[in-house]
C-alpha positions as CSV (number, residue, x, y, z in Angstrom):
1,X,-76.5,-47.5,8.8
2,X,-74.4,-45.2,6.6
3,X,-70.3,-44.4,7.6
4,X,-68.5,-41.5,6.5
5,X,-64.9,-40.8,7.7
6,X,-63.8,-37.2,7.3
7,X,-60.3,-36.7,7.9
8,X,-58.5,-33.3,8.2
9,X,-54.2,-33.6,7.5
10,X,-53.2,-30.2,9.1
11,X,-55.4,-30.7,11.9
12,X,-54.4,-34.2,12.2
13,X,-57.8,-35.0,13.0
14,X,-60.2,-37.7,11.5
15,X,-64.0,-39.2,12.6
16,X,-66.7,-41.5,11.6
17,X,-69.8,-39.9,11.3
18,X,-72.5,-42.5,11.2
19,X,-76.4,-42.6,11.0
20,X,-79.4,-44.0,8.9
21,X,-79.7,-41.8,6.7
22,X,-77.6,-41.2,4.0
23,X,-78.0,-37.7,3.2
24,X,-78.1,-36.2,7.0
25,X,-74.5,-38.0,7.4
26,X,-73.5,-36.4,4.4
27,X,-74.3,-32.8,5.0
28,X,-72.8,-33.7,8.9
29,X,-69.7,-34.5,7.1
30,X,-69.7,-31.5,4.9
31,X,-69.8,-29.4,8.1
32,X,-67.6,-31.5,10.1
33,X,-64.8,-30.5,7.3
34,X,-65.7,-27.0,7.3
35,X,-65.6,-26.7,10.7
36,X,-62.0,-28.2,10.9
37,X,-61.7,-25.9,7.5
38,X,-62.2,-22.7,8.9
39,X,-60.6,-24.0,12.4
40,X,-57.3,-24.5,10.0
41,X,-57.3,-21.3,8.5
42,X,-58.0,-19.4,11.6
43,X,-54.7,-21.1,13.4
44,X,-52.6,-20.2,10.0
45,X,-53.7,-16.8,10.3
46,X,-52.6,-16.5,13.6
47,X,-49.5,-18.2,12.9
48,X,-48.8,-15.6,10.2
49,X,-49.4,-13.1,11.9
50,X,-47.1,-14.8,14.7
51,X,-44.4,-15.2,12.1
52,X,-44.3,-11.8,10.6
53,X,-44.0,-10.6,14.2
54,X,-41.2,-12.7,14.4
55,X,-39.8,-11.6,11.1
56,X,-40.3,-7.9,12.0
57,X,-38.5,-8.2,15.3
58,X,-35.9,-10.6,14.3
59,X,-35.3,-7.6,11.2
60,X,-35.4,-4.7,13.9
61,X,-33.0,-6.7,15.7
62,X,-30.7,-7.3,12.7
63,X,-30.7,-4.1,12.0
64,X,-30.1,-3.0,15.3
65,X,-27.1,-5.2,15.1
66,X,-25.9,-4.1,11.8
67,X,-25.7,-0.1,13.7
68,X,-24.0,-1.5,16.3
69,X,-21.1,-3.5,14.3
70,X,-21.2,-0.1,11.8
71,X,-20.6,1.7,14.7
72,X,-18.0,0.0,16.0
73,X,-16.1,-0.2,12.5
74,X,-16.2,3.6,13.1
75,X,-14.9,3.7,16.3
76,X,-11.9,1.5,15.4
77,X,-11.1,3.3,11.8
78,X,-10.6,6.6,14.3
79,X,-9.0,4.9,16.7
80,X,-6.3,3.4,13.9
81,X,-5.7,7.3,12.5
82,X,-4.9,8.4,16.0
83,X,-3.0,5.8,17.2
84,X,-0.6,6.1,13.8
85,X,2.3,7.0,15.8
86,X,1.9,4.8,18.9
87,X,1.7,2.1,16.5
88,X,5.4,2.3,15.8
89,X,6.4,2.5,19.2
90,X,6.3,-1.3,19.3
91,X,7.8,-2.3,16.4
92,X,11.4,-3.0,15.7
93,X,12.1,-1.8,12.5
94,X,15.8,-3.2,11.6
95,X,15.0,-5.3,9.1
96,X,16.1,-9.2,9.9
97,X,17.8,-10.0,6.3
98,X,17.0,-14.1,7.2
99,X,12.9,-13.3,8.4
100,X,12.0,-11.5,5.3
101,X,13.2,-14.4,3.0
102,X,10.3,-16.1,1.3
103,X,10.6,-20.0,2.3
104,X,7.0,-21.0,1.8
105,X,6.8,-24.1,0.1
106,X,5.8,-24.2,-3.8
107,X,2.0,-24.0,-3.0
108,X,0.3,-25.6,-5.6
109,X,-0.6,-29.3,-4.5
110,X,0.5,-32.0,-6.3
111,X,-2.2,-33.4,-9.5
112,X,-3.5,-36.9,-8.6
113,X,-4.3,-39.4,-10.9
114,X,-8.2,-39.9,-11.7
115,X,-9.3,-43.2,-10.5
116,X,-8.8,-46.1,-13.2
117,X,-11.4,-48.2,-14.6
118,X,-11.6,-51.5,-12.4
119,X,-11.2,-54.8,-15.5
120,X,-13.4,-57.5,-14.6
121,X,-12.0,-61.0,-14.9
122,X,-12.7,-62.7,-18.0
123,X,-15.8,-65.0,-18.6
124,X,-14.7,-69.2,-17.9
125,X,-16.4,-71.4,-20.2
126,X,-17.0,-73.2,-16.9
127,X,-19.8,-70.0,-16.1
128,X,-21.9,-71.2,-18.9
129,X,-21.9,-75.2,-18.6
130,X,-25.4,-76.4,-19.4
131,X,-27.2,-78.3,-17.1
132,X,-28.8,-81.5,-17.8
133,X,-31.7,-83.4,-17.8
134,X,-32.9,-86.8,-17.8
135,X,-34.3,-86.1,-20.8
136,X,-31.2,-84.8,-22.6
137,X,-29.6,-88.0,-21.9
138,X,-32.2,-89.7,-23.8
139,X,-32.3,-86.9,-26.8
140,X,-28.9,-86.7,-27.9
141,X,-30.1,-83.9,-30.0
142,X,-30.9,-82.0,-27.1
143,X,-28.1,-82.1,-25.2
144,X,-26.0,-80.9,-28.2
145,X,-28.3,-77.9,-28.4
146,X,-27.9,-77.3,-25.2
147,X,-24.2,-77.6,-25.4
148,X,-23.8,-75.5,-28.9
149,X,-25.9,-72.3,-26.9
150,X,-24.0,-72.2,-23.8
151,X,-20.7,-72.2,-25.9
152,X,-22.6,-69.3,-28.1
153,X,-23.0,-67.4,-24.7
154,X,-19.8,-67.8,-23.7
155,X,-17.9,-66.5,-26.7
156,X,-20.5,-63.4,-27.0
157,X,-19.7,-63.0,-23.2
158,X,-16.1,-63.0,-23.7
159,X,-16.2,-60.9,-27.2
160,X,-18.5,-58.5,-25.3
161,X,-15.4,-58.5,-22.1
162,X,-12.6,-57.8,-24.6
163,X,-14.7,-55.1,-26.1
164,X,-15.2,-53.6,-22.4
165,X,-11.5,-54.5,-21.3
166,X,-10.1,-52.5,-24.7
167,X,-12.4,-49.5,-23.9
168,X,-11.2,-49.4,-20.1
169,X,-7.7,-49.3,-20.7
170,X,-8.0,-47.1,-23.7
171,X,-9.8,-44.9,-21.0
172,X,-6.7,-46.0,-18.4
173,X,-4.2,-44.9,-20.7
174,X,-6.0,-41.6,-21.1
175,X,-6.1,-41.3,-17.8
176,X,-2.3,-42.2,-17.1
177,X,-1.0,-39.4,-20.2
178,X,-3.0,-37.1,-18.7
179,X,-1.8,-37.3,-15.0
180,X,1.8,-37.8,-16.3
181,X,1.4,-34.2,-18.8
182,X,0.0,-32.8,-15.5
183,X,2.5,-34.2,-13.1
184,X,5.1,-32.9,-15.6
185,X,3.8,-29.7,-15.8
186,X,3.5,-29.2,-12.0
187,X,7.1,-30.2,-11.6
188,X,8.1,-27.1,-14.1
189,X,6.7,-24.8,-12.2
190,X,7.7,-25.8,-9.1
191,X,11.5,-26.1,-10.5
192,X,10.5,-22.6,-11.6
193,X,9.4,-21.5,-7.8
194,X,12.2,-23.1,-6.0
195,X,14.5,-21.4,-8.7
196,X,13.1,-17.6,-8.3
197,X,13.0,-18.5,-4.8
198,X,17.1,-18.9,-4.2
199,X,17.6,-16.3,-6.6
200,X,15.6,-13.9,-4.7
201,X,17.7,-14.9,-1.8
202,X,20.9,-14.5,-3.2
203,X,19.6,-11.0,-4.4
204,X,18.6,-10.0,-0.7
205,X,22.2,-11.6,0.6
206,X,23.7,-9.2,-2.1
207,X,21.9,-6.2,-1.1
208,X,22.5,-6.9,2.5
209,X,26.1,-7.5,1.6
210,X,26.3,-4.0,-0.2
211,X,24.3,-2.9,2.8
212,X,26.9,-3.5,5.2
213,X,29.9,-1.8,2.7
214,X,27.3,1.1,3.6
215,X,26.7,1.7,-0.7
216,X,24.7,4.2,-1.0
217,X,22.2,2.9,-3.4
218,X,21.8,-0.3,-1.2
219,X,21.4,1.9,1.8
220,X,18.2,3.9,-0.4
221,X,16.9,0.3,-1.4
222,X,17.1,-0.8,2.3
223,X,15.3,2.5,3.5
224,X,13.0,1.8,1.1
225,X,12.0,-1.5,1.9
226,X,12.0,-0.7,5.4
227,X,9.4,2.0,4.7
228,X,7.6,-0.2,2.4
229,X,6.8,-2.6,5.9
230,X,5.7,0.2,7.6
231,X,1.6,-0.9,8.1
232,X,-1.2,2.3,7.7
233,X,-4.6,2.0,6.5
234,X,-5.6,0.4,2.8
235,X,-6.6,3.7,2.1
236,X,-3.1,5.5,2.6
237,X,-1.2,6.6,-0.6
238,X,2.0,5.1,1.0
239,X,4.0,6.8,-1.9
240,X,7.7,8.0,-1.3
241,X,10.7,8.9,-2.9
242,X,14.3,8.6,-1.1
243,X,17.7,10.0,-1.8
244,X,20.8,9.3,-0.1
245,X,23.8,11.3,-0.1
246,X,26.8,9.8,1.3
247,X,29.1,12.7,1.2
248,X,27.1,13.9,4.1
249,X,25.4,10.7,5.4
250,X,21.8,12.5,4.6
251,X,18.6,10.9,3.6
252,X,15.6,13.0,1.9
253,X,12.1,11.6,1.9
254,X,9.8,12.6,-0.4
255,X,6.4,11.3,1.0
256,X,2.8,11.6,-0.5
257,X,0.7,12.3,2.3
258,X,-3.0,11.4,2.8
259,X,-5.4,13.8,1.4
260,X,-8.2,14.7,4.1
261,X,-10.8,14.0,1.8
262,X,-10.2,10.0,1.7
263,X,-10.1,10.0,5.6
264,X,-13.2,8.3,7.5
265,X,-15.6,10.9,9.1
266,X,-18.0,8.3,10.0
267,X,-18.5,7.9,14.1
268,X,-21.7,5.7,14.8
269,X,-24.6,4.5,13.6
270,X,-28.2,3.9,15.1
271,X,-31.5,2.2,14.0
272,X,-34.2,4.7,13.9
273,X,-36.9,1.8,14.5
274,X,-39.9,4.2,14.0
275,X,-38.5,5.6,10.6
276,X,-36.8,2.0,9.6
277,X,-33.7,4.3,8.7
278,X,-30.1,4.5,9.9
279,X,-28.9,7.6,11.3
280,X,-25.6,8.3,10.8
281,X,-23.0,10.6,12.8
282,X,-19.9,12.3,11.5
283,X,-17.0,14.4,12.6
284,X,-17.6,18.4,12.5
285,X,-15.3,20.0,10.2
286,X,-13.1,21.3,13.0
287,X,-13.0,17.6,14.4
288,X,-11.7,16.5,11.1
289,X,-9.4,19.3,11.1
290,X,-7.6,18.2,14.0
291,X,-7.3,14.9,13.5
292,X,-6.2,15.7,9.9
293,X,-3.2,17.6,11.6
294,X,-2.2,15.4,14.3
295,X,-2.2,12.3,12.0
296,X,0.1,14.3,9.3
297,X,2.3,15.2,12.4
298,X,2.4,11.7,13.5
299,X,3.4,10.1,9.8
300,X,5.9,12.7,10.0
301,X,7.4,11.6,13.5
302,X,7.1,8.0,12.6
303,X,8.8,7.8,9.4
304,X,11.5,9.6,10.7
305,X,11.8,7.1,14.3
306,X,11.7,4.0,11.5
307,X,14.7,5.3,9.4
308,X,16.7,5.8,12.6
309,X,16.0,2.4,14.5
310,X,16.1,0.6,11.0
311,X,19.7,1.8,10.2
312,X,21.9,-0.8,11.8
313,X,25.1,0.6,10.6
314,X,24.7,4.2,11.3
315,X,24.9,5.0,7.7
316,X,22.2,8.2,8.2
317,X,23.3,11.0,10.6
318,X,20.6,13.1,9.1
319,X,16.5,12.7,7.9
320,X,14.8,15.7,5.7
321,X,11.3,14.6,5.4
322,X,9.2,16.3,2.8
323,X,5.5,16.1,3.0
324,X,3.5,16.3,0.2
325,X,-0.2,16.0,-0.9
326,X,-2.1,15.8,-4.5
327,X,-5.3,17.2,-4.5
328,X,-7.7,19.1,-7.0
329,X,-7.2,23.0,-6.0
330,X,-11.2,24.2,-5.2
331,X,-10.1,27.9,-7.0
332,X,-8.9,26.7,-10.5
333,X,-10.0,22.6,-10.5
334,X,-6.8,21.5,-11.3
335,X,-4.6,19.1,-9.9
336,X,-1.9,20.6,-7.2
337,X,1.2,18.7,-6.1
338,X,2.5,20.8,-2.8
339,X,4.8,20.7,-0.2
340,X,3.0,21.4,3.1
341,X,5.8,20.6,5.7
342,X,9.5,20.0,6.0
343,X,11.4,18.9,8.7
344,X,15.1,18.3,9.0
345,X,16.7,16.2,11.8
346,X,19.8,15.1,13.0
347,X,19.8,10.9,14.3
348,X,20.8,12.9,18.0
349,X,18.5,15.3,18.6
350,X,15.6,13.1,17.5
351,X,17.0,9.7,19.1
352,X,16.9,11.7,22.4
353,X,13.4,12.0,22.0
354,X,10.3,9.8,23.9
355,X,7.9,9.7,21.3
356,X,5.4,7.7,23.7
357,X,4.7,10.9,25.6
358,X,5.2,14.2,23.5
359,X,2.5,15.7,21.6
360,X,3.4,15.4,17.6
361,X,2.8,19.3,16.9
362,X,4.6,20.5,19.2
363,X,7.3,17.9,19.0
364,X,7.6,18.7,15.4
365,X,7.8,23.1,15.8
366,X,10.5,22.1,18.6
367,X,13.1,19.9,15.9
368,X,12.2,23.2,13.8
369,X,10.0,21.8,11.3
370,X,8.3,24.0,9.0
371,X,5.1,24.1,8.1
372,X,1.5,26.1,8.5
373,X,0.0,26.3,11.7
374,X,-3.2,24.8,10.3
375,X,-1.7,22.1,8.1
376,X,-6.0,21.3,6.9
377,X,-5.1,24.4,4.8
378,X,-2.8,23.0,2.9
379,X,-1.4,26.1,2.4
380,X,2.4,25.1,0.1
381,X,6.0,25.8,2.1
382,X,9.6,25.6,0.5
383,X,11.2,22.7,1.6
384,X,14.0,22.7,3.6
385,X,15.9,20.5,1.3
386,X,14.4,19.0,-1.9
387,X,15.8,16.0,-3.6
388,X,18.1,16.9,-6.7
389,X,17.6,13.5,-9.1
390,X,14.9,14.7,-11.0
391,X,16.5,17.2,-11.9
392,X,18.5,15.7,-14.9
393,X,20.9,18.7,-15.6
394,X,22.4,17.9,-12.1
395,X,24.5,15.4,-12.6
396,X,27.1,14.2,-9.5
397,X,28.6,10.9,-11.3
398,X,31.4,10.5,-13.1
399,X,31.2,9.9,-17.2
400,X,28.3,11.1,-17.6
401,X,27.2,12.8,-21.1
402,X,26.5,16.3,-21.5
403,X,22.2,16.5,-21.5
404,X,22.6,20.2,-22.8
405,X,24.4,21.1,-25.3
406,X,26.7,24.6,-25.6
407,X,25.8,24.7,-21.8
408,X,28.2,25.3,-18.9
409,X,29.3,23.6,-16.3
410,X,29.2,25.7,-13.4
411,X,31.1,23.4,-11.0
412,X,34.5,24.3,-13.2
413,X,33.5,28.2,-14.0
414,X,36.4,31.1,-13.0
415,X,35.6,31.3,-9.2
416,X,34.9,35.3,-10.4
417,X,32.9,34.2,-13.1
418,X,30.8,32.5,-11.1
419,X,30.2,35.4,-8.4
420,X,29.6,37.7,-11.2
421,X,27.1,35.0,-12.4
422,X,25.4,34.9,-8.8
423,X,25.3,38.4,-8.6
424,X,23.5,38.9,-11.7
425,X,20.9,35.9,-11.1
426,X,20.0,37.7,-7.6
427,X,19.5,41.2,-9.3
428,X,16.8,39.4,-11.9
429,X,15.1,37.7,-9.0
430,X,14.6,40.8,-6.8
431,X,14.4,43.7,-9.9
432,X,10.8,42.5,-10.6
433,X,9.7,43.7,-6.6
434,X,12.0,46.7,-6.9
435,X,15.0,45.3,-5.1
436,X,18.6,46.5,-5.8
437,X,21.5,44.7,-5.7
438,X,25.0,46.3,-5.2
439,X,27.9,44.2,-6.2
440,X,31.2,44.1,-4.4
441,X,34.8,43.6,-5.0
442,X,35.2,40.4,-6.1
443,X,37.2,38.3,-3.1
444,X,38.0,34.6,-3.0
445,X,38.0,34.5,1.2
446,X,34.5,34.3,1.5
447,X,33.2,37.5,1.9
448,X,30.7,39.2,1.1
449,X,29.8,39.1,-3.0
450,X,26.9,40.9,-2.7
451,X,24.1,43.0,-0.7
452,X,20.6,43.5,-1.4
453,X,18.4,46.1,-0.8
454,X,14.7,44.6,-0.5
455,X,11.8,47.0,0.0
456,X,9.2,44.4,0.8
457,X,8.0,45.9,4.3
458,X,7.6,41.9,5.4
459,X,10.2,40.6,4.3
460,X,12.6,42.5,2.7
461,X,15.6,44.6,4.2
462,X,19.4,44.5,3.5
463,X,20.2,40.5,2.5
464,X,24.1,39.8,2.0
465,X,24.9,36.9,-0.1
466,X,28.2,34.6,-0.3
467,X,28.8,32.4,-3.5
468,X,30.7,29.3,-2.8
469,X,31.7,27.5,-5.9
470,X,32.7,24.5,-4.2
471,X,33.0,20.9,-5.7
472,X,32.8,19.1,-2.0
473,X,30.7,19.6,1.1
474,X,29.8,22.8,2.5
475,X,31.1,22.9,6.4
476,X,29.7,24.6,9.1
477,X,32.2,27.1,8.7
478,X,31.4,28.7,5.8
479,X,27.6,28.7,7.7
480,X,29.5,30.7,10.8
481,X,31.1,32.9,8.9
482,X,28.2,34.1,7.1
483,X,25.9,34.5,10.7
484,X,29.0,36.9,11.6
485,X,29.1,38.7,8.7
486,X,24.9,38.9,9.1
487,X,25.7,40.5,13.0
488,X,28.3,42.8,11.6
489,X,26.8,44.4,8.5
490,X,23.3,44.5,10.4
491,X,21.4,42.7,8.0
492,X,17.9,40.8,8.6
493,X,18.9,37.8,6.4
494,X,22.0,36.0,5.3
495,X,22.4,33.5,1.9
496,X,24.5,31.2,0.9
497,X,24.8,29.9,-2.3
498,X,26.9,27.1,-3.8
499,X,27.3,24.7,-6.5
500,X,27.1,21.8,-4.3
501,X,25.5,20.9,-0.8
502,X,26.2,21.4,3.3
503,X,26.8,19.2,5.6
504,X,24.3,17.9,8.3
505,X,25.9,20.5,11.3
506,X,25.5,23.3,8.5
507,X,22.0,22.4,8.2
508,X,21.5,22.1,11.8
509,X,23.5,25.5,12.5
510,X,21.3,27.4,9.9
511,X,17.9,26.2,11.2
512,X,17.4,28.4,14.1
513,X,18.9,31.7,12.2
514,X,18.2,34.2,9.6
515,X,20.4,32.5,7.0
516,X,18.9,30.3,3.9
517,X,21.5,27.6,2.4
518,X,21.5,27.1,-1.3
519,X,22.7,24.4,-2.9
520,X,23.3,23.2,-6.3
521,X,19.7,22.3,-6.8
522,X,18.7,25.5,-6.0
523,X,21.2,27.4,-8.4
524,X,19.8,25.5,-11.3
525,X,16.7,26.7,-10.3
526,X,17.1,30.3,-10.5
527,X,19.5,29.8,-13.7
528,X,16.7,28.2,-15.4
529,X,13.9,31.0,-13.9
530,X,15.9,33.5,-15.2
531,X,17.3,32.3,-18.3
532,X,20.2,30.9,-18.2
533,X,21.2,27.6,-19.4
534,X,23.4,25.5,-17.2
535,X,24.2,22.5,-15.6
536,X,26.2,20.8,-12.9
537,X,28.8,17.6,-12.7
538,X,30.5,18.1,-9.4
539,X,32.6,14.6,-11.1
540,X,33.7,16.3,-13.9
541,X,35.3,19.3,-12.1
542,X,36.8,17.1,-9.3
543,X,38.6,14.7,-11.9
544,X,39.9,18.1,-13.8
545,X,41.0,19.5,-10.4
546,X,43.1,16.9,-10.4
């Protein structure tokens, strides 16, 4: 009888296959295996087939999910750029001097010491005492050989454990320089920290402390931070410059507005399962459009509401907000820095406003905020007041050097001089559109210095200007008397021009009428268009007026 066991490991099957002769079990066997063979591959194909079923719908399904969680990205991104405004709503913006002092501890963790190297005791001569025999009580011989190798061992033992116990504490001592550099180190730094740390604080208690004297640069520093806390996207500019001028309690912003370009368009996402694509959906150009104005509206409303509720000692009576935005011009390919809206507004008039309930756009053309109607356009605006430090000829601290030489200061000119100077600035500026300018008699009571004729059919027609060369702040006054003198000579426009700046109620006064307010700034502005070189130190002609 001939046995042959055929066994199959995938299968997990096995049998005896028996019988006389020796060749018929053989060729049973050999189809036995094949039988399980082919039974194997068939239930691996099917199990591949299984799987890539599997695969395929668990990757539809991914996929599926991967639109969804786009999709939903999406939603939220549009949801955060029109809820910019309402996002302030909740926020107290007064900064708390104590809460934004860093206290965190020094955060690196203290080094620990690598593990030393455990000595072993040292070998006993006891640990190799030979052990005797009967017979090495009768060979003397062989009991002092016996003797002589165990004391061999024990001093190559104990050579070998010094050896061992030198290396380990060499190693040790390694070990223990090391941690103490480290440790030493460590401490330096953190001395270093905790150093930094209370100077930082006594630099915030100082600003605060400045703060509350209401100092004008530690009022522009706290504005500043309190602007720099403000949260919008990553993708925001955030960029600002502030002025403050005490003498009339007035804070300029000059902030860099997002371009519409870097502003999400995406709204959802779907798995196309017959194309294995995603199909994409995006905002019509209109769509964008709107929500490109509304969320310039809303920056605009909402850095204004944080500089109010921030200032805890009524130190700002009025905000000029200037928005701004970079962008490559599509008709020349260069870069373009412009001014696209301007607002200016008094803490009452705005404070008295519900900003959880008024629609931005209209909110803003009610304060009288300029700007296109279609703010996408980008189309550039004159501000209603523009910040005068870059501007290094004006100059409203005392000893300060000269920056132009042979120049004059205007602030201290012959109160005639200067009108005639006015006068002739004006008839440069409107000669190249055919405008005429007739001069008056000089008078020092504020009336009129001159009138000009524009014959622009838009917006030309008779202008009367008034020159103020004053060293302090403009009143509303001066603003009054020129809208009368508007009314009686019948004119469409009325300027004012002076060598310094207006008050808040003169700004506020002017907004609604045909009169434009000139300050300093602006002066040096035409001087330079036209010529002249000049330059301003309001300190210099007080201190001599003395």
């Amino acid at each position: 009888m001939y046995y042959i066991e055929v066994r199959h490991e995938g299968l997990g099957k096995y049998r005896y296959i028996k019988g006389n002769d020796k060749y018929v079990v053989e060729q049973k066997a050999a189809a036995q295996r094949q039988q399980w063979d082919d039974m194997w591959d068939r239930r691996q194909a099917i199990e591949n087939v299984r799987n890539e079923r599997i695969t395929k719908q668990y990757g539809i399904q991914s996929k599926k999910e991967e639109a969804k969680q786009r999709s939903e990205a999406a939603t939220e991104a549009l949801q955060a750029l029109d809820g910019v405004l309402e996002h302030t709503i909740g926020v107290n913006d007064v900064i708390d001097w104590e809460m934004i002092k860093d206290r965190s501890p020094f955060p690196e963790q203290e080094p620990t010491q690598a593990r030393l190297e455990k000595i072993s005791n040292s070998p006993k001569a006891t640990d190799f005492s030979p052990i005797f025999g009967f017979l090495d009580f009768l060979f003397k011989s062989r009991k002092a050989n016996k003797v002589a190798k165990a004391e061999y061992a024990y001093k190559a033992a104990f050579t070998d454990w010094q050896a061992k116990k030198a290396k380990a504490e060499e190693n040790n001592n390694s070990i223990r320089a090391s941690y103490a550099a480290a440790m030493k180190e460590w401490e330096q730094r953190k001395q270093l920290f905790e150093v930094n740390q209370v100077a930082t604080h006594q630099a915030l208690d100082e600003l605060k402390a400045r703060y509350l004297t209401k100092d004008a640069e530690a009022i522009r520093e706290y504005c500043d931070m309190v602007l720099a806390r403000s949260q919008y996207p990553d993708y925001f500019p955030q960029q600002y410059d502030l002025e403050y001028r005490p003498e009339s309690n007035t804070l300029i912003i000059e902030y860099v507005m997002p371009h519409i370009g870097i502003l999400p368009t995406l709204k959802d996402v779907t798995y196309v399962q017959s194309k294995d694509t995603f199909k994409e959906s995006h905002l019509t150009d209109s769509q964008l459009n709107k929500i490109y104005d509304k969320l310039l509206y809303d920056i605009t409303l909402r850095t204004i509401h944080e500089i109010f509720e921030a200032d805890a000692i009524a130190a700002i009576d009025v905000v000029v907000f200037n928005g701004w935005v970079h962008f490559i011009s599509p008709a020349t390919g260069k870069e373009v820095n412009s001014c696209i809206l301007s607002i200016h507004t008094t803490r009452q008039e705005f404070t008295d406003i519900n900003l959880r309930h008024v629609e931005s756009k209209v909110c803003f053309k009610t304060l009288k905020g300029v700007g296109s109607s279609k703010l996408h356009s980008l189309t550039p605006i004159a501000p209603i007041l523009q910040m005068d430090k870059n501007d290094k000829r004006f100059i409203t601290s005392y000893n300060v050097e000269e920056i132009l030489e042979d120049s004059t200061n205007v602030a201290m000119m012959d109160w005639k001089d200067f009108e005639q100077l006015v006068r002739e600035v004006f008839d440069k500026e409107f000669a190249a559109g055919g405008g005429e300018v007739k001069v008056t008699q000089s008078s020092r009571d504020g009336g009129v210095d001159a009138v000009i004729f524009d014959p622009d059919p838009i917006r030309g027609g008779k202008i009367v200007v008034q020159a103020k060369r004053y060293n302090n702040t403009v009143g509303v006054s001066s603003v009054r008397d020129l809208y009368g003198t508007v009314m009686n000579e019948g004119a469409n426009k009325g300027i004012l021009i002076t060598t310094s700046d207006y008050g808040p109620d003169a700004y506020t006064f002017a907004k609604d009428k045909p009169i434009t307010l000139l300050n300093g700034g602006h002066l040096l502005h035409l001087l330079a268009k036209h010529g002249y070189t000049a330059r301003i130190r309001l300190g210099e002609a007080n201190k001599n007026a003395r």
